[in-house]
N, C-alpha and C positions, 0 to 999 in steps of 0.2 A: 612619158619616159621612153626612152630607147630600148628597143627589146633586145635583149642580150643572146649574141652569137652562141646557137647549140653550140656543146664542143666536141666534137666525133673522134673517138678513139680508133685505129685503125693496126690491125696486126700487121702482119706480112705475111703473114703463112708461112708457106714450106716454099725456102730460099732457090731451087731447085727447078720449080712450075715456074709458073705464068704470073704468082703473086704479085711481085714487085711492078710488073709488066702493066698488068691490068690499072693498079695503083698510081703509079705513075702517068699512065694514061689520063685517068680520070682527073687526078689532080694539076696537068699542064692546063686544062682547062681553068683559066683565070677568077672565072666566075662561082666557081667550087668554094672560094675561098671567102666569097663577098656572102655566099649562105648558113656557111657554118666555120667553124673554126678545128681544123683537122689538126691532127695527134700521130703520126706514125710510133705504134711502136716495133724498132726493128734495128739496124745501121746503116748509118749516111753511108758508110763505104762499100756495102754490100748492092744499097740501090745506086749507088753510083756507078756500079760494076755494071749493074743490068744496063741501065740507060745506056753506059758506053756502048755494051754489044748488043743493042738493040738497036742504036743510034735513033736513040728519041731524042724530040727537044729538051732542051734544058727544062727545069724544075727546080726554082731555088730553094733547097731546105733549109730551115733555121733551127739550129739543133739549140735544143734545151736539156735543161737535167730533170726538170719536171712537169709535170702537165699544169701545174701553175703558173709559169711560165710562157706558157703560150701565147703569140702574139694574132692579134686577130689578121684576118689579108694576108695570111701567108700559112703557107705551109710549114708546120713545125714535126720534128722528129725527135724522140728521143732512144739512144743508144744504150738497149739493153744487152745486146750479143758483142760476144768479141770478134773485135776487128779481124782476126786472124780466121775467122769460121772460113772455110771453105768451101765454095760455092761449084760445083757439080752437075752442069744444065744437065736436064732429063733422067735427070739417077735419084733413087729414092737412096738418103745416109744416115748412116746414126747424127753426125753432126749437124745435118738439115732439120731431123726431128727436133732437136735439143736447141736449133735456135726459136725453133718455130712456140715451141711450150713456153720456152724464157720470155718472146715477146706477150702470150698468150695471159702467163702470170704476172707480167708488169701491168698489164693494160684490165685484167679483172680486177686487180688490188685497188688500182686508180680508179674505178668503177664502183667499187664499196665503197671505198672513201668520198666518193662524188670530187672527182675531182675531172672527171671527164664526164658525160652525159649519155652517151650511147656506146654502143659496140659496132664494130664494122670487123669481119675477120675474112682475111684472104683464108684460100684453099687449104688445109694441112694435108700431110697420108696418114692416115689410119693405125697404119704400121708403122712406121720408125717414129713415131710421138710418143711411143709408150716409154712410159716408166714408172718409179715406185710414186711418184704423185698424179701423174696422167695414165690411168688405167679404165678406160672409156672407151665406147665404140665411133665417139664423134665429138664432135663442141657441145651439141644440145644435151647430152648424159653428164656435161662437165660442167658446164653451167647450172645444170639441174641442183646438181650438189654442193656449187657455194651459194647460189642464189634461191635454194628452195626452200625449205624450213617449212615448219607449220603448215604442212600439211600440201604445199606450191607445187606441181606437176609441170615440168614442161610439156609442150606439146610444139613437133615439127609442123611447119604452115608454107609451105612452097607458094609464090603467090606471081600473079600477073594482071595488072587492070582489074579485073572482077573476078576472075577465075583465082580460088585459093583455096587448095587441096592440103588438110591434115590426115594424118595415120593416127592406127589404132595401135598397131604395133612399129616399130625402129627398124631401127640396124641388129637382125637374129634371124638366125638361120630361115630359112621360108620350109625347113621341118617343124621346127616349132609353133610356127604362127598358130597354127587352131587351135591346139591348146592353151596359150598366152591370153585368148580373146575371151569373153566373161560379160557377162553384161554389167557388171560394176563397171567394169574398164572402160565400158563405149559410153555409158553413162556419164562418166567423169569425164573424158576426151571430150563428149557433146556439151556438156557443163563450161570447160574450159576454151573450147572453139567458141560458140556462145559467145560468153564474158568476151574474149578479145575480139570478136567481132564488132561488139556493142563499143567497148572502149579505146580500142586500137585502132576503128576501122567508120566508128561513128554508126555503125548501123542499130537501130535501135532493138529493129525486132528481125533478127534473123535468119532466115529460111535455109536450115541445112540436109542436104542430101547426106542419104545411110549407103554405102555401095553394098553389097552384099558377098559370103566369103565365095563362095561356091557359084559352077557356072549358072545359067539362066537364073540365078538366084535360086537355086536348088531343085527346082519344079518342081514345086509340093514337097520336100523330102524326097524327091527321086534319088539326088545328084548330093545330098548331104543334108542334115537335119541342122544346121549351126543357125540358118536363119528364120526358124518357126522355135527353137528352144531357146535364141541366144539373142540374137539381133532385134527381132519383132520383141520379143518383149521389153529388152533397150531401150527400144525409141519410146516405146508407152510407158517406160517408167520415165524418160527423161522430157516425155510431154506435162509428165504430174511436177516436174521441176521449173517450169517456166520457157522448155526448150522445146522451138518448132525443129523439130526433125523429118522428116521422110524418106521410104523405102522399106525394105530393100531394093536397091537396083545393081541390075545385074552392071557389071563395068563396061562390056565392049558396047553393049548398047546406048548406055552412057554415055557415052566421050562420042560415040560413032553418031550417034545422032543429036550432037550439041546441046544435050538436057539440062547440060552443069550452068547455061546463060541464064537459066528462070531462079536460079539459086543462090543463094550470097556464098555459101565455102559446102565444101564434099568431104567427107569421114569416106576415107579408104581405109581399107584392114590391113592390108600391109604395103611395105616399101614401094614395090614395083608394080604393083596393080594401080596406086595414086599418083610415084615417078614417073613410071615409061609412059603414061598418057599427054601428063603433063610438060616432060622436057621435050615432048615431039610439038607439043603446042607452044611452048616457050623458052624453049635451052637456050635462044643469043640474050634473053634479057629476064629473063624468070628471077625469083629473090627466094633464098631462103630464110625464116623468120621464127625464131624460138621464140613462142607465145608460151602467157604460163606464171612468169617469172616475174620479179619487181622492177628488170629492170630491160629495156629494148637491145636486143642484138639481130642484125642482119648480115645476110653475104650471098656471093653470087651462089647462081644453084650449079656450078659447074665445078670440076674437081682440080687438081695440081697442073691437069694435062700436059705429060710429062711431054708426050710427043712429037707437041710442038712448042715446047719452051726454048726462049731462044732466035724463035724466027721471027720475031715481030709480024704475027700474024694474030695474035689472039687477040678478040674481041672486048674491050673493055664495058660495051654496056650494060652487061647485067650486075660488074661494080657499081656501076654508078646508078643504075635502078637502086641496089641494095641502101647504099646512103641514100638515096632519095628516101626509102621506104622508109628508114631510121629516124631520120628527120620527120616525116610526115606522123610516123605511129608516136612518136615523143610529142607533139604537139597535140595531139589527137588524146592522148590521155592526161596532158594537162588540159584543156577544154572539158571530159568525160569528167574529173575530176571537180571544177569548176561547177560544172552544169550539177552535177548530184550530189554535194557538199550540204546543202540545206533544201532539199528536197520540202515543197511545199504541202500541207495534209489535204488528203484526199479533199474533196465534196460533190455531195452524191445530191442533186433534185430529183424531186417529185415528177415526171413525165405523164404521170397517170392519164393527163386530160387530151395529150397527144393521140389521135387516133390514126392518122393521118399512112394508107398503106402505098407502098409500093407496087403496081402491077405487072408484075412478069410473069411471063409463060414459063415451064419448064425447060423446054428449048433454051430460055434467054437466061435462066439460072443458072443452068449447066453452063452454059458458055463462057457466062463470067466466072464461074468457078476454074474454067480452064484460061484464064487469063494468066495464073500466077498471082495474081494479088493478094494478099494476104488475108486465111482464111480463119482467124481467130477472130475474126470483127465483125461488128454488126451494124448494118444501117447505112449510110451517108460517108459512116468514118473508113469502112471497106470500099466503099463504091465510089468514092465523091471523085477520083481521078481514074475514070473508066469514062467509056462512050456510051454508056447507058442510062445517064442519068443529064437533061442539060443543066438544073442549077436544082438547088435546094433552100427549103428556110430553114433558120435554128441553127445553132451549133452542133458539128458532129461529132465533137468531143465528149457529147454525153449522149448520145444514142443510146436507146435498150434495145433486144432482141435478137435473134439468130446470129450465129454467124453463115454467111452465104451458101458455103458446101453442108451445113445441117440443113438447111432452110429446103434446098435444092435435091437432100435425098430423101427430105419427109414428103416433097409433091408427089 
């Protein structure tokens, strides 16, 4: 059977930025449309504005009334703003906020109902979005609370290649942040990075870095006590959870000495300590990614950028990373989904009569313990893709004893 075209809902953002710009971009590209099957919601006569004074190539839209309607191989739109909205490059307006919410709430409704499959959201501002139903510091607070329920947390996930950095705390003041942090909170952040790692991301068993709030990670209590009262004990309640975590580390040593590549995702404390490392490593193609939730949304990691709306200068690829990443995590949890549906029961052999040891030096434990490999394992099943073993017999699926880094600080 034919596998049926994702259907990617796509906002506009704020009419104003780069939204349409970007969008437009990505979607001239013909093959966009042979992957998935795109949804704008926003106005044909608004990106038609753009395109004109951008002088992009043409983009044929095919305006529908509903996302049912949607024809596959083509770009479809539907017209939720009025024609008459006023379009104001580089100026933040009340009427740019109000169309940007209107496409915002067409395209969430259609996303409950399933009538689209993913989220894709251009830029909004912060500020002229507000109103008496949009009163949130961002999308992922807004999404949080049509799509959270029982008990659901969003969690922000900036992501590039392997590098994917979550917060503990948002969008609040950075007077707040110390007191906001708790070890419930990073507990459940780890909990929730975790799970979308595994199912979002496919990685089974996930190695995540703890950044720490304060500098050198406090040195001892010197520089602040938040990581021997709050954080350390964190991670060891969230190891009793089923969650590899590690740290404290301090941040600039972190990022400055590329730590975050032996890791699958990083828990920053707050915005700018997990941002600014991050968009200096990947601001033209980085994704942002509200994990958490039942249902996938992505967008670039970049803002309205009023500055240069307008010039046909702005860079489309971190849109089109974004839907790629939509596309990949939607698959990724129907697979996750598939794979754990009937999960087969345990079985546990007898080993007893295996004597058979390992001889390593302590020198040569240590060292595979600084490989990175993962150190809740024991035997062949830890070791069997390292340089320290040429082959083995038996299955390493049921290996008993140590894991390598206990093994290595008992010598």
């Amino acid at each position: 059977m034919e596998e049926r075209l994702v259907k990617v809902g796509i906002t506009h953002g704020d009419i104003n930025g780069i939204g349409y710009e970007v969008i437009l971009k990505t979607l001239s590209d013909t093959r966009i449309a042979e992957l998935c099957t795109p949804v704008i919601y926003g106005s044909s006569k608004i990106a038609a504005y753009h395109r004109k004074v951008l002088e992009l190539p043409a983009v044929n839209l095919s305006i529908i009334a509903q996302a049912e309607d949607a024809g596959v191989n083509r770009v479809n739109i539907i017209n939720c703003v009025d024609d008459e909205t006023k379009v104001e490059l580089c100026q933040s307006t009340t009427a740019a906020g109000e169309a940007a919410y209107l496409a915002l709430e067409a395209a969430v409704t259609d996303l409950k109902r399933g009538a689209v499959d993913v989220l894709v959201t251009a830029p909004i501002n912060k500020h002229n979005i507000q109103n008496e139903q949009f009163h949130f510091p961002g999308h992922t607070e807004y999404l949080e609370q049509c799509f959270g329920g029982l008990g659901k947390k969003a969690l922000m996930i900036l992501m590039k290649d392997n590098l994917r950095v979550a917060l503990v705390t948002g969008h609040i003041p950075l007077a707040q942040v110390a007191s906001k942090i708790t070890v419930e909170d990073i507990v459940s952040k780890l909990r929730i990075f975790n799970q979308s790692l595994r199912q979002d991301f496919g990685i089974m068993r996930p190695r995540i870095a703890v950044l720490s709030l304060n500098p050198h990670a406090g040195d001892a209590g010197l520089l602040g006590k938040e990581e021997e009262e709050i954080i350390i004990p964190a991670i060891q309640e969230a190891e009793k959870k089923g969650v590899m975590s590690f740290g404290p580390y301090a941040a600039d040593g972190f990022f400055g000495s590329q730590v975050y590549d032996k890791f699958d995702g990083v828990l920053a404390m707050y915005h700018d300590q997990g941002l600014a490392p991050f968009k200096t490593l990947a601001m033209d193609d980085g994704v942002n990614y509200t994990a958490g939730l039942s249902i996938v949304r992505t967008s670039p990691a970049h803002g309205t950028a009023y500055d240069i709306a307008g010039q046909n200068v702005a860079s489309e690829e971190s849109f089109r990373q974004a839907l790629y990443a939509a596309l990949d995590i939607y698959r990724n949890r129907i697979r996750y989904r598939e794979a754990t549906a009937n999960p087969l029961r345990k079985q546990y052999f007898d080993k007893g009569g295996d004597n058979e040891k390992l001889d390593l030096t302590k020198e040569e434990c240590e060292r595979y313990a600084d490989t990175g490999e993962p150190l809740d394992k024991a035997g062949a099943y830890g070791i069997q893709e390292t340089d320290f073993v040429a082959n083995y017999d038996g299955s390493f699926d049921n290996v008993m004893g140590l894991p390598t880094e206990t093994l290595a600080k008992l010598l």
